[in-house]
Each structure stands twice: as C-alpha cells, then as structure tokens.
VODO-180436 format. One line per 2 residues: their letters; for each residue x, y, z of C-alpha. Coordinates in steps of 0.02 Angstrom, whole numbers, plus 50000, padded with zeros to 5 digits. Last residue first. Layout:
<pts>
a = X/Y/Z | ...
</pts>
This chain:
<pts>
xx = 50925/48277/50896 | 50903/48463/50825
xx = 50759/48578/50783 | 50696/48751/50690
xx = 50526/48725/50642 | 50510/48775/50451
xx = 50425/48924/50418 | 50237/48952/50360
xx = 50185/49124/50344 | 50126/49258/50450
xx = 49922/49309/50465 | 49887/49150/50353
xx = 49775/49170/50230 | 49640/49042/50242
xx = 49574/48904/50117 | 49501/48768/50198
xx = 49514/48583/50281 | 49425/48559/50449
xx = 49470/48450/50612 | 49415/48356/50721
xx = 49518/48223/50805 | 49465/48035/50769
xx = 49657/47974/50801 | 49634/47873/50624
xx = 49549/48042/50541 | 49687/48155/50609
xx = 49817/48062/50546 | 49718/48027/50371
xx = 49729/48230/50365 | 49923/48220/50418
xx = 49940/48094/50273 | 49839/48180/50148
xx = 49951/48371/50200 | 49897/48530/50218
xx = 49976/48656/50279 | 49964/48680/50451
xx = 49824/48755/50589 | 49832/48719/50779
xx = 49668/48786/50871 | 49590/48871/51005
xx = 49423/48933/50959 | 49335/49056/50840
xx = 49434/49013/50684 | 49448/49228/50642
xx = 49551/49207/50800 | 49488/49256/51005
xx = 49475/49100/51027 | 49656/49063/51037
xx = 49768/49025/50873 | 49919/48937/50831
xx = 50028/48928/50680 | 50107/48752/50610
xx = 50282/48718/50492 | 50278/48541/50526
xx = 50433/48445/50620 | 50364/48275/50544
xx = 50412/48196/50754 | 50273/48298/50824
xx = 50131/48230/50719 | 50096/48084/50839
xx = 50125/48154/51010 | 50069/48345/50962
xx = 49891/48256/50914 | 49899/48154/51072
xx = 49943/48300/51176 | 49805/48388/51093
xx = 49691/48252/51106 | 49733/48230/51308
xx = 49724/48407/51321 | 49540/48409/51256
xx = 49407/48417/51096 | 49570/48436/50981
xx = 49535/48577/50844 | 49644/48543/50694
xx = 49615/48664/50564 | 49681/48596/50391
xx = 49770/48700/50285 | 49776/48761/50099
xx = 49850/48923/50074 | 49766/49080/50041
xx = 49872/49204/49937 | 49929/49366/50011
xx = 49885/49539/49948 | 50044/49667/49938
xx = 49982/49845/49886 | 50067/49963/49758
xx = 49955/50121/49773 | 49899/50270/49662
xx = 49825/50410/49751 | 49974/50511/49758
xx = 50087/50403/49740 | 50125/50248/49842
xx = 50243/50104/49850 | 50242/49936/49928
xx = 50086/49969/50054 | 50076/49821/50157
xx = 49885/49740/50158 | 49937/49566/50200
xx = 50120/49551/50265 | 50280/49547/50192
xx = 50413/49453/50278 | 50566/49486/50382
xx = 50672/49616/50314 | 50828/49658/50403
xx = 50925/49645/50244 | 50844/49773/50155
xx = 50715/49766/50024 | 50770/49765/49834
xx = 50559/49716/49785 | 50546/49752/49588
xx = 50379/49785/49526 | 50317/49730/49359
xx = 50129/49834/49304 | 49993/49705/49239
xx = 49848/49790/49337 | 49848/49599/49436
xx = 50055/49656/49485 | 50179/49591/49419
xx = 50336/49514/49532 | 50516/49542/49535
xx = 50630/49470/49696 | 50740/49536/49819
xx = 50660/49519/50008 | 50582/49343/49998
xx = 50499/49287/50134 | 50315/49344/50051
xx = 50362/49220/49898 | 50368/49086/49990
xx = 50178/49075/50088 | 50116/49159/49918
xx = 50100/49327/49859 | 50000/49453/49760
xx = 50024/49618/49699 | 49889/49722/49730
xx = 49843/49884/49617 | 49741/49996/49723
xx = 49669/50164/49652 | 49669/50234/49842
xx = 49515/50363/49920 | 49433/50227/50022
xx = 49555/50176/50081 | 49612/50361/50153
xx = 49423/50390/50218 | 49450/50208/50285
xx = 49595/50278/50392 | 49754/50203/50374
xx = 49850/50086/50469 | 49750/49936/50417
xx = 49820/49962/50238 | 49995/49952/50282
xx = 50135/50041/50276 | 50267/50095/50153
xx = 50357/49949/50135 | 50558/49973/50097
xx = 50645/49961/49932 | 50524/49945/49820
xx = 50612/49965/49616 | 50507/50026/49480
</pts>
C-alpha cells in the first residue's frame, strides 16, 4: 500500500474512536520521521510505502497513515537518547549556551509547563556534552524521551 498524505492523528479523535481502532504502528526514528518517500513495516509485519508530498514536514507521534474501517496505520516515534540540561540560573544558562554554543547542536526547549516539569534545554546525547555539563557542575539528567518534533541541524554561518 502506498500513504500519500496523513490522515490525522490519534489525539484528534475521541477516545470512544481509540478505543474502537485495531492499531498497527509503524515506528520511527529522529531520521526516519523527515523523510517523506520511504518504505517501512509495520510491528503487525505489514510494508507501507510513505509517497508524501513535497510540502511535508515531518511525521509526528500518533499520525494516522491510513485507515479502514477500523483498521489503522499509525506512526509511533522512537525515544531518543538525550540529556536534560536544567541550569539552576541565567548565569548557568548563559554559561551552558557559552560553552556548547560553538558544536551548533540540534537542541529543543521546554517551559514548565513540559512533560520535564521545568524550563529546560534537551539534545541528543552526547559523552562529551555530558562531561561538559559535569566540568561546569550544571544539572542535568540522561533518559529516553520522544521528542514532540525531531532533531534538525541548527542552521548557521560565520
């Protein structure tokens, strides 16, 4: 079968309708969800092709590749590895942004209002950034998250 445009997503619908789906997720990582041609199986075993159009952006946790009936296609992103960086205070943030600033990392942001419960800079993770951290004594937390968007590169000249 060949997706060519996402259907929805899961949050959209009611849990009554959830409820109701035989879900078979296909599942993505921070690259694959960028990519808008591209074949993948799904975890019932079924290949999918993905021929989206060329305005596509990225594929998002919970968005409903196909659907019939009560059968669904349903794209589940991978959790990446990330550390959490929480600085304690401007000066640590500006100190963290200081130091790491110059590696041009692919980083997300989040207030306290965020599934981390505080403001906070997350990116992949890295041993170097981690020892980083560490040496400037900022906390921080490695885990397993998925990502509400995924990683892209910070765009940049000099």
């Amino acid at each position: 079968m060949i997706i060519t445009e996402i259907s929805g997503n899961l949050a959209d619908l009611t849990e009554a309708e959830r409820d109701g789906l035989n879900i078979d997720y296909a599942v993505f990582d921070n690259e694959s969800r960028l990519k808008r041609v591209q074949r993948v199986t799904t975890e019932g075993g079924n290949e999918v092709a993905l021929r989206l159009s060329n305005d596509f952006r990225e594929l998002y946790d919970g968005d409903v590749l196909q659907r019939e009936g009560e059968n669904a296609v349903v794209a589940r992103m991978a959790a990446s590895d990330v550390l959490v960086i929480a600085p304690a205070s401007i000066r640590e943030a500006l100190a963290v942004a200081h130091t790491l600033g110059n590696r041009h990392l692919q980083a997300q942001f989040f207030g306290a209002d965020s599934e981390f419960g505080k403001e906070v800079m997350v990116v992949r993770y890295d041993h170097t950034v981690e020892h980083t951290l560490e040496h400037l004594n900022v906390a921080f937390s490695r885990g397993e998250h998925v990502m509400p968007e995924a990683f892209r590169h910070a765009e940049h000249s000099h």
